[in-house]
Backbone as XML, in Angstrom:
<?xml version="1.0"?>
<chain id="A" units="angstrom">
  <residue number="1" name="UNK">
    <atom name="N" x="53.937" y="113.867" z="-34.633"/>
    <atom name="CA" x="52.598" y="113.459" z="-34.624"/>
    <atom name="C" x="52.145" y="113.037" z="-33.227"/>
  </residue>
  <residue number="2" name="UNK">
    <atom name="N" x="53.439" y="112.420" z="-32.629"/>
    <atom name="CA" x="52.825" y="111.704" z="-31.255"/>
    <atom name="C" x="52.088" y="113.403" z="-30.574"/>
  </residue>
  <residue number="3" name="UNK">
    <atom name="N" x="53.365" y="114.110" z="-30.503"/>
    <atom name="CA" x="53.128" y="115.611" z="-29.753"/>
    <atom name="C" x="51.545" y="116.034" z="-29.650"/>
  </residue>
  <residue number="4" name="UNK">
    <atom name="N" x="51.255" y="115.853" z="-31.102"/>
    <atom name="CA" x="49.657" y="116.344" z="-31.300"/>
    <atom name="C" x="48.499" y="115.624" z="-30.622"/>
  </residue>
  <residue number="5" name="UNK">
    <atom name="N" x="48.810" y="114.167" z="-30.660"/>
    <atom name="CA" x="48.117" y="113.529" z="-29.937"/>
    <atom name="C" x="48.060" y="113.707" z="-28.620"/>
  </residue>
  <residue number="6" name="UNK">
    <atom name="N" x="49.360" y="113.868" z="-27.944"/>
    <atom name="CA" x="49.274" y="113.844" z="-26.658"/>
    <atom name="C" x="48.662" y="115.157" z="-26.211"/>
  </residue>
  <residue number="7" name="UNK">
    <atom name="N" x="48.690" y="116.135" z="-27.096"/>
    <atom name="CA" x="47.989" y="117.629" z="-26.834"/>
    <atom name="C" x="46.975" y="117.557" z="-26.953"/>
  </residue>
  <residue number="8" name="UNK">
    <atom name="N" x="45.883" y="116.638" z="-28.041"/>
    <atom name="CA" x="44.776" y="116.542" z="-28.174"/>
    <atom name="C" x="44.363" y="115.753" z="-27.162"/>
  </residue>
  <residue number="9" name="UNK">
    <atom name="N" x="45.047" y="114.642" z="-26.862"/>
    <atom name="CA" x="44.450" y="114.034" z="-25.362"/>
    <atom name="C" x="44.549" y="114.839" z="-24.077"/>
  </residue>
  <residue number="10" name="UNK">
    <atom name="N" x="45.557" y="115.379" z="-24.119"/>
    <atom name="CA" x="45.664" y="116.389" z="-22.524"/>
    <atom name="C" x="44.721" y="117.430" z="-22.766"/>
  </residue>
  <residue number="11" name="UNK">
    <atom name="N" x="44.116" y="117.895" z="-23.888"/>
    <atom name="CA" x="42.773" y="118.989" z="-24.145"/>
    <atom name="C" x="41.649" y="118.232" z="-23.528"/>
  </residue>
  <residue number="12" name="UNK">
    <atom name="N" x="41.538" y="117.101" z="-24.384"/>
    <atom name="CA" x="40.046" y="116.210" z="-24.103"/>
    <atom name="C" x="40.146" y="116.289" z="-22.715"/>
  </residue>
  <residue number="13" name="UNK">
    <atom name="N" x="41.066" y="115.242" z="-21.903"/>
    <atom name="CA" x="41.060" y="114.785" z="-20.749"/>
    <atom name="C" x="40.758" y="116.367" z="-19.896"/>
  </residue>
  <residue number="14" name="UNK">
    <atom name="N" x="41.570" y="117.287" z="-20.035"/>
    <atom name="CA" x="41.244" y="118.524" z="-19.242"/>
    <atom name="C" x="39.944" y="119.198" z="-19.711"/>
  </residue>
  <residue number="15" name="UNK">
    <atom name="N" x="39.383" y="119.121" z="-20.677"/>
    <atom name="CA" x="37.906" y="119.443" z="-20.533"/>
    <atom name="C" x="37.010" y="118.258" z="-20.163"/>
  </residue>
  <residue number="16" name="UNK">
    <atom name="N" x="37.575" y="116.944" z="-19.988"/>
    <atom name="CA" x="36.614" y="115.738" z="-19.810"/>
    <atom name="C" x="36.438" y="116.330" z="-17.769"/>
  </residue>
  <residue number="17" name="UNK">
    <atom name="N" x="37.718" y="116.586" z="-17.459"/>
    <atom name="CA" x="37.760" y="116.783" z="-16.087"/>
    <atom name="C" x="37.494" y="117.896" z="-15.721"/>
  </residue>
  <residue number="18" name="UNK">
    <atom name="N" x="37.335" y="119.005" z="-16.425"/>
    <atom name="CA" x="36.922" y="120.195" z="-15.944"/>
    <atom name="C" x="35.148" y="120.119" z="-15.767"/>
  </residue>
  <residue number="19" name="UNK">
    <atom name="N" x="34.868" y="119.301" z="-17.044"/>
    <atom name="CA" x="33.105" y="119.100" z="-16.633"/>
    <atom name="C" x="33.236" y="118.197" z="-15.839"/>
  </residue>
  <residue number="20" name="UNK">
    <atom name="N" x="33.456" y="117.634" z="-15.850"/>
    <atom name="CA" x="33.580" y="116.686" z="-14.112"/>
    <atom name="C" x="33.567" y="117.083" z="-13.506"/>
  </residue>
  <residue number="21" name="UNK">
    <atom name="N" x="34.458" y="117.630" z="-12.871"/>
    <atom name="CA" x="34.506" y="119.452" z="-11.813"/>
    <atom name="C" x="33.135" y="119.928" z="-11.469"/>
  </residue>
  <residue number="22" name="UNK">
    <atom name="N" x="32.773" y="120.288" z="-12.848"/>
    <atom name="CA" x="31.642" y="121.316" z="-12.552"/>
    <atom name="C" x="30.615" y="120.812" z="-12.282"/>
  </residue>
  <residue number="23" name="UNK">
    <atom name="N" x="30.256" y="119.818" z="-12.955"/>
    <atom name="CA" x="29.174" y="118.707" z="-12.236"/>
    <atom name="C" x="29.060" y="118.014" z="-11.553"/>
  </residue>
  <residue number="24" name="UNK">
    <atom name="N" x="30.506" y="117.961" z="-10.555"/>
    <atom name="CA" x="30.556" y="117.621" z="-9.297"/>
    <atom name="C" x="30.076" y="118.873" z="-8.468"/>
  </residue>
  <residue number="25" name="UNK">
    <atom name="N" x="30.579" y="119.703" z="-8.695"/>
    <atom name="CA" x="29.991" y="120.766" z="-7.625"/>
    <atom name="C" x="28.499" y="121.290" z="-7.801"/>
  </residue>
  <residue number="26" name="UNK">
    <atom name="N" x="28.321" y="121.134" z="-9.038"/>
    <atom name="CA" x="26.765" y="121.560" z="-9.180"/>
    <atom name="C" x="25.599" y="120.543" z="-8.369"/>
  </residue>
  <residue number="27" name="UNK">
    <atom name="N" x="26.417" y="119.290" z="-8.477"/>
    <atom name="CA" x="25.832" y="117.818" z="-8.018"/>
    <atom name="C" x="26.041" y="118.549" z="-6.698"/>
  </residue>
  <residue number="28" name="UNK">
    <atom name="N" x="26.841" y="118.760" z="-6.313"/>
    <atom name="CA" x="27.081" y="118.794" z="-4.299"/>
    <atom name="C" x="26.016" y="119.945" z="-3.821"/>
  </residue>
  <residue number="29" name="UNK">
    <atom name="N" x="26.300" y="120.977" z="-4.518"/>
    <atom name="CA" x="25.503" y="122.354" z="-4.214"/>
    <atom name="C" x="23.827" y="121.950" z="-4.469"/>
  </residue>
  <residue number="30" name="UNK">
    <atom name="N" x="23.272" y="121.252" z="-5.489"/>
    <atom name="CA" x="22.081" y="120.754" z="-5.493"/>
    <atom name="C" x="21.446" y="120.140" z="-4.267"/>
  </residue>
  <residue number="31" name="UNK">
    <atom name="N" x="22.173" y="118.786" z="-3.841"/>
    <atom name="CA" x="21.851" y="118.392" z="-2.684"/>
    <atom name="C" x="21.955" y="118.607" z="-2.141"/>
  </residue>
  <residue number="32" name="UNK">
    <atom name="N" x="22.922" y="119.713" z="-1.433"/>
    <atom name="CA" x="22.885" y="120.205" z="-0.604"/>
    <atom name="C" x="22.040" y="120.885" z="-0.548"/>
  </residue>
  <residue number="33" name="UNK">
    <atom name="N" x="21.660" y="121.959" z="-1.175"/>
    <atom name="CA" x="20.161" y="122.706" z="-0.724"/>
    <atom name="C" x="19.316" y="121.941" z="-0.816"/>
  </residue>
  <residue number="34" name="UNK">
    <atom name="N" x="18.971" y="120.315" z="-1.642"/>
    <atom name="CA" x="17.612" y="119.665" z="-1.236"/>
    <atom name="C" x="18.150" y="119.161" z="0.107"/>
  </residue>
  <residue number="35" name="UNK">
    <atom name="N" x="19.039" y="118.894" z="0.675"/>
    <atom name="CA" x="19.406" y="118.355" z="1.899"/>
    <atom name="C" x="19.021" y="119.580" z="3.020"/>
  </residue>
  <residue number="36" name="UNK">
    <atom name="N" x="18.923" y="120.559" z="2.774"/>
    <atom name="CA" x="18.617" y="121.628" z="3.367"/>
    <atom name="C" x="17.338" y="121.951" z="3.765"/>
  </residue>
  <residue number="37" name="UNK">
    <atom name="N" x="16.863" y="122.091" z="2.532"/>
    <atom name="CA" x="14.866" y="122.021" z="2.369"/>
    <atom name="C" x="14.659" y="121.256" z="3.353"/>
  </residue>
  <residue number="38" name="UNK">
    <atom name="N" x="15.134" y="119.815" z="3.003"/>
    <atom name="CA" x="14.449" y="118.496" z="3.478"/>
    <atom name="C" x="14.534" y="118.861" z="5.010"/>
  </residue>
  <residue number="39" name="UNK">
    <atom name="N" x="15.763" y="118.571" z="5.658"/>
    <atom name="CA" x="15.481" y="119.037" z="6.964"/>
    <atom name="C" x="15.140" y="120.380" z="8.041"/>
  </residue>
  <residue number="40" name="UNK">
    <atom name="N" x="15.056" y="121.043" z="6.893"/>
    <atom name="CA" x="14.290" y="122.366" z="7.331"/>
    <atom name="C" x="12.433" y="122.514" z="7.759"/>
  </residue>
  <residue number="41" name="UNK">
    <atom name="N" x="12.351" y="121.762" z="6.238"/>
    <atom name="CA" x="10.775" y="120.735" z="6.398"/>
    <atom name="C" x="10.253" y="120.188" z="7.732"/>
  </residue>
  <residue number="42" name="UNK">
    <atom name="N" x="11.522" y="119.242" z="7.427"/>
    <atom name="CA" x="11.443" y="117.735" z="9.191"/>
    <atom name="C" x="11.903" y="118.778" z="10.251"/>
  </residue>
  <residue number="43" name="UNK">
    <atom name="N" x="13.055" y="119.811" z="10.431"/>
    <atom name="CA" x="12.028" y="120.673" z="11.638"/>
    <atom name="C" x="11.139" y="121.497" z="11.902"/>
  </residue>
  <residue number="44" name="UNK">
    <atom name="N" x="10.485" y="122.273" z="10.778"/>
    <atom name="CA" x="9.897" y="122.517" z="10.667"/>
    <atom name="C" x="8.141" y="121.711" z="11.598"/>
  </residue>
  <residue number="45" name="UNK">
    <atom name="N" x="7.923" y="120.694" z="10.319"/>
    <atom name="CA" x="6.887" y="119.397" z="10.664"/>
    <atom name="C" x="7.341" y="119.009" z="12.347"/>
  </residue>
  <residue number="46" name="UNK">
    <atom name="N" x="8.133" y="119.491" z="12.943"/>
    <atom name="CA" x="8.569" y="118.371" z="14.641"/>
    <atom name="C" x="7.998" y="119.637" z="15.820"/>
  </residue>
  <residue number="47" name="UNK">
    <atom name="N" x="8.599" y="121.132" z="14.985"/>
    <atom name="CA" x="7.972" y="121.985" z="15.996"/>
    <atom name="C" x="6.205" y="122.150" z="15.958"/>
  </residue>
  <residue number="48" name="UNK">
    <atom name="N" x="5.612" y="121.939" z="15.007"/>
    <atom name="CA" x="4.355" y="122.095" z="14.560"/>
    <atom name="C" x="3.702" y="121.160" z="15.722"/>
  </residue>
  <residue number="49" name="UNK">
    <atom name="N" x="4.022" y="119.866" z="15.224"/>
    <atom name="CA" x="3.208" y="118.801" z="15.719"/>
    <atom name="C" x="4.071" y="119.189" z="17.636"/>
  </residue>
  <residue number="50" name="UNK">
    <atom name="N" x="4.609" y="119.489" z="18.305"/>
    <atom name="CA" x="4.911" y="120.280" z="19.327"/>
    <atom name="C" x="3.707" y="120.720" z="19.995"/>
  </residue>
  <residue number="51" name="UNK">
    <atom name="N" x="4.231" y="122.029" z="19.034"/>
    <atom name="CA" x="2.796" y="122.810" z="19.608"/>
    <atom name="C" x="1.545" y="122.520" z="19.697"/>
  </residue>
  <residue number="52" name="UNK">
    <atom name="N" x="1.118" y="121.417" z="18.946"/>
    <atom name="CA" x="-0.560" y="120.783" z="18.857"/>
    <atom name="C" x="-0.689" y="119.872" z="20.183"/>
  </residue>
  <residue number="53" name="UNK">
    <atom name="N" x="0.636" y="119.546" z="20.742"/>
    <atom name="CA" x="0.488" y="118.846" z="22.331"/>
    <atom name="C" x="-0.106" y="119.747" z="23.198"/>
  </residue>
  <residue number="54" name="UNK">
    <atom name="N" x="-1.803" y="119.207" z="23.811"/>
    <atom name="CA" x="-2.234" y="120.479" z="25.003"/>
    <atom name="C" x="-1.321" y="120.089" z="25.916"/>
  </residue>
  <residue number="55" name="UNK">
    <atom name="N" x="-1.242" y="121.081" z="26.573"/>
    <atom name="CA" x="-0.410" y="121.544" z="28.061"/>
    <atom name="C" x="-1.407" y="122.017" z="29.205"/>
  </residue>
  <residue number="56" name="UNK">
    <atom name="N" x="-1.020" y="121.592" z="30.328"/>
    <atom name="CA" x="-2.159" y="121.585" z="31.318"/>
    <atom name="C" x="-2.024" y="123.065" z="31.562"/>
  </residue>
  <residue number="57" name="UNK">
    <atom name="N" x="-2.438" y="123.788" z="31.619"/>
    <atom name="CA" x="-2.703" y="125.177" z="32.223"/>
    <atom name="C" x="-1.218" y="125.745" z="33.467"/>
  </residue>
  <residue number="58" name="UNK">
    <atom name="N" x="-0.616" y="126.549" z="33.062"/>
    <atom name="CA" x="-0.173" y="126.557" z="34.099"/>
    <atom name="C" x="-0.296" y="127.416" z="35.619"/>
  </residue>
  <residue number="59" name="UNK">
    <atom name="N" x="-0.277" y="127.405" z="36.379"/>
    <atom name="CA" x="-0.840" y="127.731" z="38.078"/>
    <atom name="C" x="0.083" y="129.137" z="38.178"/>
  </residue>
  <residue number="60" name="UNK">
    <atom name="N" x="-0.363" y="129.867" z="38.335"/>
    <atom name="CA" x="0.340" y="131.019" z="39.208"/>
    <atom name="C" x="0.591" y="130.436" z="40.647"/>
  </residue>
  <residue number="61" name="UNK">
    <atom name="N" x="1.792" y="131.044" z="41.088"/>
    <atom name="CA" x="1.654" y="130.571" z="42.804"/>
    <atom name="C" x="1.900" y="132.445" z="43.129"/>
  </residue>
  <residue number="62" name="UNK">
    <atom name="N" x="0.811" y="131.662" z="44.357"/>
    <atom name="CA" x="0.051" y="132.789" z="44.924"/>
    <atom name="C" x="0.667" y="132.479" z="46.294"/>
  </residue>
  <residue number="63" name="UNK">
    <atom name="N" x="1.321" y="134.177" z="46.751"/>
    <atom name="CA" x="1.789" y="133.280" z="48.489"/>
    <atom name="C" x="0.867" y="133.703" z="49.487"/>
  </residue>
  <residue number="64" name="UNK">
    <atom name="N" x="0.984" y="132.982" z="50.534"/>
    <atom name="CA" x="-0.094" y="132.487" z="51.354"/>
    <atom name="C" x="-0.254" y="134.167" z="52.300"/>
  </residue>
  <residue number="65" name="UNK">
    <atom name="N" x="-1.868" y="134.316" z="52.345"/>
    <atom name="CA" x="-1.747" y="135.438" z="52.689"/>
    <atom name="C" x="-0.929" y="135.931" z="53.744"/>
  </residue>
  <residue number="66" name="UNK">
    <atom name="N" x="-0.881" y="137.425" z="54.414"/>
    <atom name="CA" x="0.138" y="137.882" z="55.380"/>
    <atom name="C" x="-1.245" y="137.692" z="56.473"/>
  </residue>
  <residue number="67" name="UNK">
    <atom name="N" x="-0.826" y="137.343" z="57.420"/>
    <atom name="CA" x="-1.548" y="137.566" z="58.995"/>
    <atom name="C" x="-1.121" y="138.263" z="59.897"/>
  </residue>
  <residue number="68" name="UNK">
    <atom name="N" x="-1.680" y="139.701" z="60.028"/>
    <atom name="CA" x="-0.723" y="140.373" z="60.974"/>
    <atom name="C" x="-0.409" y="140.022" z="61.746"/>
  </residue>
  <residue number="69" name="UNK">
    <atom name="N" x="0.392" y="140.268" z="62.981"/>
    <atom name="CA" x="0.522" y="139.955" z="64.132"/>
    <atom name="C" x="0.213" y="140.835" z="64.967"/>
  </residue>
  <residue number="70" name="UNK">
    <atom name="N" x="-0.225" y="140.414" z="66.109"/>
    <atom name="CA" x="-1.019" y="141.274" z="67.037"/>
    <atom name="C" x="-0.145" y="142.258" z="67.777"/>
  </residue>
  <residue number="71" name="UNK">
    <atom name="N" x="-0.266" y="143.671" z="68.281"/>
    <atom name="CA" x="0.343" y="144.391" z="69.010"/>
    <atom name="C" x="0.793" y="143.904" z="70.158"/>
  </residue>
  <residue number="72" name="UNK">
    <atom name="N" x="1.981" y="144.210" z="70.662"/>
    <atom name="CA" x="1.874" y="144.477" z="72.731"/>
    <atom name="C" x="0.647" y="144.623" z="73.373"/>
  </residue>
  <residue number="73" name="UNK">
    <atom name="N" x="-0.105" y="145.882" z="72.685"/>
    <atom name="CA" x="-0.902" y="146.145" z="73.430"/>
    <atom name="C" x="-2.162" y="145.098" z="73.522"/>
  </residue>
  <residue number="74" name="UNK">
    <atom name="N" x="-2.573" y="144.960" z="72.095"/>
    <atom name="CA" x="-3.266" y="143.598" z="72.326"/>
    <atom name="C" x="-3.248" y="142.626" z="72.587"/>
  </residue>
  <residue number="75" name="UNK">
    <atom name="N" x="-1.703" y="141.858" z="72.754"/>
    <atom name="CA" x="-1.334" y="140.606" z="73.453"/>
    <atom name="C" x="-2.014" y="140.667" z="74.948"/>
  </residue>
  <residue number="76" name="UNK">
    <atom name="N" x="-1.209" y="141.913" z="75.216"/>
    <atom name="CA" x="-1.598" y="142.401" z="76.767"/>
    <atom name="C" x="-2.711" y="142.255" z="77.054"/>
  </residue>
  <residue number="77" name="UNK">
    <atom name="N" x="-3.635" y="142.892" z="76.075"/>
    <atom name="CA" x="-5.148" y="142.951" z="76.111"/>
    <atom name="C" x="-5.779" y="141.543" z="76.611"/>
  </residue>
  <residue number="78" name="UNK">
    <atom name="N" x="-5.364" y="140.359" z="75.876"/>
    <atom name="CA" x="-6.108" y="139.835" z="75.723"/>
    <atom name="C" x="-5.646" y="138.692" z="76.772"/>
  </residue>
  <residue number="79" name="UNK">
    <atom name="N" x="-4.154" y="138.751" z="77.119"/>
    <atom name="CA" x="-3.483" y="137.885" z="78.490"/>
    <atom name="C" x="-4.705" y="138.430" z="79.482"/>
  </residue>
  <residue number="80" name="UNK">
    <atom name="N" x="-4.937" y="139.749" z="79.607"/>
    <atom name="CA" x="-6.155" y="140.231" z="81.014"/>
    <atom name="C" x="-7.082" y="139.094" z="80.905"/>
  </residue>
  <residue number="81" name="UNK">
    <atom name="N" x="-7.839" y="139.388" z="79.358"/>
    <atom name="CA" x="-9.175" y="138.624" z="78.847"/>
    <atom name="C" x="-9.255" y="137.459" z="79.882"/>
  </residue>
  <residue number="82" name="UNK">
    <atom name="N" x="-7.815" y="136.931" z="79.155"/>
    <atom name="CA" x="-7.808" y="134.930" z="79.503"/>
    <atom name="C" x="-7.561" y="134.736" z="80.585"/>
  </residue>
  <residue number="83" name="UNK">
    <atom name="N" x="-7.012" y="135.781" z="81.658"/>
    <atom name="CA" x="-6.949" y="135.995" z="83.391"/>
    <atom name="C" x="-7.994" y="136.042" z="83.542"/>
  </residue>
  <residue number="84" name="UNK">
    <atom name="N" x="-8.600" y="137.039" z="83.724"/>
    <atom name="CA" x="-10.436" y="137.423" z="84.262"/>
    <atom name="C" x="-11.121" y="136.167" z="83.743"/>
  </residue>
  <residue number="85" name="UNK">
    <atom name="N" x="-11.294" y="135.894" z="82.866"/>
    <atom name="CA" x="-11.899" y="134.432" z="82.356"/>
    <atom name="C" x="-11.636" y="133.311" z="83.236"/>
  </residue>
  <residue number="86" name="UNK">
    <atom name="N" x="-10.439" y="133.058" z="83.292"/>
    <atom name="CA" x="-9.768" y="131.967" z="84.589"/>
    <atom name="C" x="-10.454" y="132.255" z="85.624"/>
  </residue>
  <residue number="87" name="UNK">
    <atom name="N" x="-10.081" y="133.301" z="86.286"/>
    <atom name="CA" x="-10.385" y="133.913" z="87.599"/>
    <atom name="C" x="-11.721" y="133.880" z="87.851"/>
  </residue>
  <residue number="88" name="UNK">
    <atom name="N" x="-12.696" y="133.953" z="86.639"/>
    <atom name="CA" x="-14.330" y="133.680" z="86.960"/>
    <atom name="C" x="-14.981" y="132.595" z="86.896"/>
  </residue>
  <residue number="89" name="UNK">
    <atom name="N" x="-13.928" y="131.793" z="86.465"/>
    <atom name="CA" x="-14.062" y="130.269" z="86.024"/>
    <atom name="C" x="-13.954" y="129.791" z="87.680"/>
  </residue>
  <residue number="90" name="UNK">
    <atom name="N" x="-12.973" y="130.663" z="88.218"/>
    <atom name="CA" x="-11.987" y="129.587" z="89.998"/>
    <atom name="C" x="-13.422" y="129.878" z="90.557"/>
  </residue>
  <residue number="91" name="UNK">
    <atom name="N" x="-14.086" y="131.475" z="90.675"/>
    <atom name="CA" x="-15.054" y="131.846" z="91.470"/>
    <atom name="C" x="-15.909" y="130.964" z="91.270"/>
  </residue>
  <residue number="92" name="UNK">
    <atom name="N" x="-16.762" y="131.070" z="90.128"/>
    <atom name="CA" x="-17.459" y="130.014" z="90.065"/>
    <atom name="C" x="-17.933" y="128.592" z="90.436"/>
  </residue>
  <residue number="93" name="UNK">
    <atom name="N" x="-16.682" y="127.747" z="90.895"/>
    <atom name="CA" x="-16.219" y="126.536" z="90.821"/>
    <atom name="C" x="-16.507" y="126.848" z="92.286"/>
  </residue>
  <residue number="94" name="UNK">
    <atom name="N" x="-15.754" y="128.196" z="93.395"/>
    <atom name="CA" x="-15.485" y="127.811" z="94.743"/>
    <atom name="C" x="-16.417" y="128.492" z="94.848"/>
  </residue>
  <residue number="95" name="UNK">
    <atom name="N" x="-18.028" y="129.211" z="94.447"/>
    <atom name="CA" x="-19.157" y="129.240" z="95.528"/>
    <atom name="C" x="-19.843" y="128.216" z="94.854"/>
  </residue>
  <residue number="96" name="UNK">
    <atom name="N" x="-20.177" y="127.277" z="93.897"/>
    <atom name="CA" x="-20.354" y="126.621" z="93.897"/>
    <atom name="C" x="-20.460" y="125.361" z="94.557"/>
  </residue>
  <residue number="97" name="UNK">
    <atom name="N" x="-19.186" y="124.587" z="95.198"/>
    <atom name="CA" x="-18.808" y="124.140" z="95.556"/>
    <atom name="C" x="-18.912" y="124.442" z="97.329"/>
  </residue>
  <residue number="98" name="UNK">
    <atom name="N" x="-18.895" y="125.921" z="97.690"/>
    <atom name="CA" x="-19.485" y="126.387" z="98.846"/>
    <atom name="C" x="-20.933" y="126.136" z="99.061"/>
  </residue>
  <residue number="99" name="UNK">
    <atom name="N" x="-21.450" y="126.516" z="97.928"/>
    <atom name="CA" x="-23.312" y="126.027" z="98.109"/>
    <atom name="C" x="-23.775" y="124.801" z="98.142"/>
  </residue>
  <residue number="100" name="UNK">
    <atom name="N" x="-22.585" y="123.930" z="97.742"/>
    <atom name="CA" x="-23.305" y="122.528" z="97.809"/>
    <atom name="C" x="-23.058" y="122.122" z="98.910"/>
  </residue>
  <residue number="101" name="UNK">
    <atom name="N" x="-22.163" y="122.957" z="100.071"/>
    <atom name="CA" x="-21.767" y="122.319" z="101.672"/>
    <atom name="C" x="-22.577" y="123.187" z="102.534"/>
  </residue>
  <residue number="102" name="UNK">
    <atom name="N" x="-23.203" y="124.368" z="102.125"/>
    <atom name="CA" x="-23.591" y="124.761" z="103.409"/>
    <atom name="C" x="-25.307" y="125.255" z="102.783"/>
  </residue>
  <residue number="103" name="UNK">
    <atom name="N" x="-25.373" y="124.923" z="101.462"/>
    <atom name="CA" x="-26.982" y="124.888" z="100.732"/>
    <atom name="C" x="-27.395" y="126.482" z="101.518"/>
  </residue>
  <residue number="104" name="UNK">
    <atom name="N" x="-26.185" y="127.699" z="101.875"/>
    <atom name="CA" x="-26.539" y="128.976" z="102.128"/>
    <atom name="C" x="-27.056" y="129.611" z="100.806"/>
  </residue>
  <residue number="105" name="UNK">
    <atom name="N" x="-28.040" y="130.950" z="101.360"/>
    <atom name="CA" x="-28.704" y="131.413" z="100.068"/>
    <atom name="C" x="-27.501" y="132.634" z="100.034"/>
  </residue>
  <residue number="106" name="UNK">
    <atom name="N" x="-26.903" y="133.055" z="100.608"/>
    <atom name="CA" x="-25.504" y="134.086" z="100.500"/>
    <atom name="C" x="-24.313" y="133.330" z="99.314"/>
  </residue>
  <residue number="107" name="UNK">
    <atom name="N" x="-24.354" y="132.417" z="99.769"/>
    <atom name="CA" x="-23.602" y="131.416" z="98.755"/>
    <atom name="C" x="-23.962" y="131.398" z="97.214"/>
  </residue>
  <residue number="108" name="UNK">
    <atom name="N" x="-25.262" y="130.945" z="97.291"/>
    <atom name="CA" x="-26.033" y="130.412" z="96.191"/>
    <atom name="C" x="-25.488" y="131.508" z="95.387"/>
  </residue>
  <residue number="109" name="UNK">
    <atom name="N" x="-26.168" y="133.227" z="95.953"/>
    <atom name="CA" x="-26.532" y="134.235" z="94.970"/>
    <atom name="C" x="-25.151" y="134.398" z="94.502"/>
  </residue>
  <residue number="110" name="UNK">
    <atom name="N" x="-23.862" y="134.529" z="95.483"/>
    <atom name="CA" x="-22.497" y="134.429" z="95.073"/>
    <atom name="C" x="-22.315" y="133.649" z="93.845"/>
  </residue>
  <residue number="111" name="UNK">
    <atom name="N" x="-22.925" y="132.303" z="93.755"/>
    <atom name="CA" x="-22.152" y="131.640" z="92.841"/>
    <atom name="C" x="-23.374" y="132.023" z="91.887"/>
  </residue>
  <residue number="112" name="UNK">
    <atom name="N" x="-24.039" y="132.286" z="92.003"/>
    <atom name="CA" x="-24.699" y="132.628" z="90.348"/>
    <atom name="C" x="-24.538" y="134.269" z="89.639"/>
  </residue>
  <residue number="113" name="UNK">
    <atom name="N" x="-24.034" y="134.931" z="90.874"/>
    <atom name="CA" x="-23.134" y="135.762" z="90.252"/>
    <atom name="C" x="-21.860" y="135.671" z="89.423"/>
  </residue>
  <residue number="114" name="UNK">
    <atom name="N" x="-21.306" y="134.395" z="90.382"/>
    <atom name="CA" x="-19.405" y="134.118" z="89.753"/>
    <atom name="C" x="-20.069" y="133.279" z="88.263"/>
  </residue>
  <residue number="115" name="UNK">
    <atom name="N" x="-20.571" y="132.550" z="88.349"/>
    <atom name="CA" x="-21.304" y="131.979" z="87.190"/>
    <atom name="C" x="-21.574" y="132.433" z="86.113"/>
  </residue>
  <residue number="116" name="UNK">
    <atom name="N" x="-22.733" y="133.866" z="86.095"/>
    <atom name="CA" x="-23.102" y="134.801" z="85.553"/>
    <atom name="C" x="-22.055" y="135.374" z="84.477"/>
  </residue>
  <residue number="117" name="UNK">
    <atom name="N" x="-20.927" y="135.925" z="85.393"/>
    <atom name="CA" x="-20.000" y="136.423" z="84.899"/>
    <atom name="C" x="-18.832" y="135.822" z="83.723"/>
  </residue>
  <residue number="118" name="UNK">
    <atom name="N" x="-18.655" y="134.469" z="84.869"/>
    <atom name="CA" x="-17.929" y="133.617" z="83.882"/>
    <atom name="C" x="-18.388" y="133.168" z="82.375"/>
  </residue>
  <residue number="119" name="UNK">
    <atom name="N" x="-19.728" y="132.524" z="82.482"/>
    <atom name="CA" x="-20.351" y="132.603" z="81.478"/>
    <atom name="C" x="-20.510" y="133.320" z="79.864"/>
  </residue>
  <residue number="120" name="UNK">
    <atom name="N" x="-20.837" y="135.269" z="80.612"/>
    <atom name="CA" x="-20.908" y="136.080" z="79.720"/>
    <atom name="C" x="-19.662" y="136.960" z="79.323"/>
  </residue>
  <residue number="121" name="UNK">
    <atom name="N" x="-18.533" y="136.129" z="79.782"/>
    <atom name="CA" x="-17.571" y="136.658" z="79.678"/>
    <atom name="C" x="-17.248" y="136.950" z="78.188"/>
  </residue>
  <residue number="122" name="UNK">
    <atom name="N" x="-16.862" y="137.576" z="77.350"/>
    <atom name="CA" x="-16.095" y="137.155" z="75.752"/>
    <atom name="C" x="-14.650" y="136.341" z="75.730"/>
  </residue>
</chain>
């Protein structure tokens, strides 16, 4: 008699624990996918509210334009320019400076020539 009992209890107990089992895992697998949802939701809801932050525009950079550089020949060119310019500047200065010592009209016309020149120079 004991035998039967102990068979009828080791039945119960192994189906008491087999649904245990199963409703442990059904329990785990449940929350787990609401545990899933849920924070799928909350990142979901974190990238959203993200994107609703304005952002200042952003700038292209633009590089600063190219400036050619000038030829030989026009360096050259223009070293003459700033010579002859000098050079009509000295004239200027020395009949000038001649007309105010000898108040000659040879002088004078000299320096309002060197003058002239210096002047309309570019």
């Amino acid at each position: 008699m004991q035998t039967n009992h102990l068979k009828l209890f080791i039945t119960i107990f192994s189906a008491v624990f087999l649904a245990l089992t199963c409703f442990t895992i059904l329990t785990a697998y449940t929350v787990n996918a609401a545990l899933k949802e849920y924070y799928l939701a909350q990142l979901n809801h974190a990238v959203e509210s993200l994107k609703s932050i304005p952002r200042p525009p952003q700038k292209l950079f633009t590089p600063p334009p190219i400036t050619p550089q000038p030829t030989s020949d026009q360096l050259r060119q223009q070293r003459a320019a700033d010579a002859a310019k000098a050079n009509d500047k000295q004239l200027c200065d020395y009949w000038t400076a001649e007309y105010r010592k000898s108040q000659n009209e040879v002088h004078k016309t000299y320096r309002d020539s060197a003058c002239f020149r210096y002047k309309n120079r570019p």
